[in-house]
C-alpha positions as CSV (number, residue, x, y, z in Angstrom):
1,X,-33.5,9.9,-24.2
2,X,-30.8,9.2,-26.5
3,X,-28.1,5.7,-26.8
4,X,-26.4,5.6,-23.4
5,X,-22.4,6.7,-23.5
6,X,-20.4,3.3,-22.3
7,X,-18.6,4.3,-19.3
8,X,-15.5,4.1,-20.5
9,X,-16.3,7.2,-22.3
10,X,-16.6,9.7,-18.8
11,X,-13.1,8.9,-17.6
12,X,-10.7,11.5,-18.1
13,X,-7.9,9.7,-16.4
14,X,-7.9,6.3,-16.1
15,X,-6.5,4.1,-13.4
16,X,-3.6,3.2,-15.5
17,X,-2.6,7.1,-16.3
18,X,-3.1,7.9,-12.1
19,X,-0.7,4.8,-11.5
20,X,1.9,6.0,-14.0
21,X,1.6,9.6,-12.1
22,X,2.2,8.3,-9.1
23,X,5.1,6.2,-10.1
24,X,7.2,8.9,-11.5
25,X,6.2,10.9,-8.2
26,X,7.3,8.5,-5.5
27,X,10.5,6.4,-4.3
28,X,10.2,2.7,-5.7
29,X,12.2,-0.1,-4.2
30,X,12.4,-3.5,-6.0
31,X,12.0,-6.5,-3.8
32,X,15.7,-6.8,-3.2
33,X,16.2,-3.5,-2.0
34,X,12.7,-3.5,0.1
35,X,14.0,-6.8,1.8
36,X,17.6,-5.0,2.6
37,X,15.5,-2.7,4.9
38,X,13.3,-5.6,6.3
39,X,13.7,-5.7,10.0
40,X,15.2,-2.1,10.2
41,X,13.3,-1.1,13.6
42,X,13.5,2.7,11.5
43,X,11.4,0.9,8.7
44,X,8.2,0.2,9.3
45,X,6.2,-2.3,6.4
46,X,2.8,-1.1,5.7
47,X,0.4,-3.2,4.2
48,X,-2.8,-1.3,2.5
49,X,-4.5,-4.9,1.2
50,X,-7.9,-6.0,2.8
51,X,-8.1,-8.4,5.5
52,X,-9.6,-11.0,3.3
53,X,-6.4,-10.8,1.1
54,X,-4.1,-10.9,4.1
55,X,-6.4,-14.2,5.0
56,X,-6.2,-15.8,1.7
57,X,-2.5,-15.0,0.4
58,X,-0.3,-14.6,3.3
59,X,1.6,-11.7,5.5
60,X,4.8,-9.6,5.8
61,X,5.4,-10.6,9.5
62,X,5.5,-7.6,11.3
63,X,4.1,-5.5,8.5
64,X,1.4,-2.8,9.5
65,X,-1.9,-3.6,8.0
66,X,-3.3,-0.2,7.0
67,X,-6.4,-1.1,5.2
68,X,-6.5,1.4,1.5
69,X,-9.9,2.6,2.4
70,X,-8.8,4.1,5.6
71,X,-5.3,5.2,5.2
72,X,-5.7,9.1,4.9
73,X,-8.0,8.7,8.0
74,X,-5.5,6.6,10.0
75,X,-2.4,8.9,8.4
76,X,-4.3,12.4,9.5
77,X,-3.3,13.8,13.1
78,X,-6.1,15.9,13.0
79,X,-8.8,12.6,12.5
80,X,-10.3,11.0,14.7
81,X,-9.3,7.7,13.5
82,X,-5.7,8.9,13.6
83,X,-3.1,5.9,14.3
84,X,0.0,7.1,16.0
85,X,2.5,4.9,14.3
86,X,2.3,7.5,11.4
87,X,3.5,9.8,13.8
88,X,6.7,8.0,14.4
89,X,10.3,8.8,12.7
90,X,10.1,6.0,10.5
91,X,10.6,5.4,6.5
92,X,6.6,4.0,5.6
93,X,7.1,1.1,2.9
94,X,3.6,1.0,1.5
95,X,2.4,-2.2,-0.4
96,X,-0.4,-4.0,-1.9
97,X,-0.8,-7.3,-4.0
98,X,1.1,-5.8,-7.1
99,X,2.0,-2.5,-6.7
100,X,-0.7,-0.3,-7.9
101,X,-2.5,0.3,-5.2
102,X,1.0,1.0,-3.0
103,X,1.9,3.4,-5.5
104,X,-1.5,5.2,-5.4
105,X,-1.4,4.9,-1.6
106,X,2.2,6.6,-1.3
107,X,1.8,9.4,-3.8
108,X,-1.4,10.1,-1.2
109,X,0.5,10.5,1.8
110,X,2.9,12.1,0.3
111,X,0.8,15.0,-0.9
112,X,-0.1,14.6,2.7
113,X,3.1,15.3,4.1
114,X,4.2,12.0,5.1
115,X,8.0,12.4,3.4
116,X,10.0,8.9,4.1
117,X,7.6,7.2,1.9
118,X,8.0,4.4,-0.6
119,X,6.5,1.1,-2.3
120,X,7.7,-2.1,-3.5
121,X,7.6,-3.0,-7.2
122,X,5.6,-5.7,-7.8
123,X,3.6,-5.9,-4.8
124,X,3.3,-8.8,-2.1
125,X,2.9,-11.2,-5.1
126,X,6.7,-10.1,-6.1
127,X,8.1,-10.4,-2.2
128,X,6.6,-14.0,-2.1
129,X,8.0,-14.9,-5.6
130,X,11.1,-14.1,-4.0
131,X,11.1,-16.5,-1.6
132,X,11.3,-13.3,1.0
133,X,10.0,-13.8,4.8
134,X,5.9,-14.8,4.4
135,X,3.7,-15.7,7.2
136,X,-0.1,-16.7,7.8
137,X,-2.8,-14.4,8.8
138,X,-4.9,-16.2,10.8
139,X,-8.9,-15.8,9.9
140,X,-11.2,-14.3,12.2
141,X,-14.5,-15.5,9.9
142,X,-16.1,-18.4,10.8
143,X,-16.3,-20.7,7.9
């Protein structure tokens, strides 16, 4: 067996390349512009971090929390873990902690056919630098 390759070296497109991709494929709104629509009952927030970051850094009140790994699942009519609000006439605002993920997330459901789609530059960290609406997540661990 010869010298293993590092595994750097069997990625063809790295994340940075599938983030660029995405970027120039989907509607981007800088915080400003996101918080214009906030409260828009034709907008709906939807937040793809993990519970534990919701926990640890903070909300969107009234954001959607749509969990990354089981978006397409919750987005598909046709699965069973299909959840109706991505049924609804809305415009989806996808974000994450800095806007990678989000921009992944809403080139996804795009392709999917989801078509009022978009993501905030910059992420939750760039709404709470902002000083725009944050709220607590309350922990359901025990500590």
């Amino acid at each position: 067996m010869g010298p293993s390759k590092p595994l750097g070296d069997t990625v063809k497109k790295g994340y940075r390349a599938l983030v660029d991709e995405a970027m120039a494929h989907v509607k981007t709104y800088t915080v400003k512009e996101a918080q214009a629509k906030y409260g828009d009952p034709k907008v709906l927030f939807v937040d793809i971090r993990d519970v534990r970051e919701l926990e640890r850094e903070g909300i969107i009140p009234g954001a959607f929390s749509a969990p990354r790994g089981m978006l397409e699942f919750w987005v598909d009519p046709d699965s069973p873990y299909f959840k109706p609000v991505f049924g609804e006439t809305k415009e989806f605002i996808f974000f994450c902690a800095a806007g990678w993920r989000s921009a992944l997330a809403t080139k996804t459901v795009q392709d999917m056919g989801l078509t009022s789609v978009a993501h905030i530059e910059g992420g939750f960290s760039a709404w709470k630098d902002a000083g725009a609406p944050t709220g607590i997540k309350e922990s359901k661990h025990k500590s």
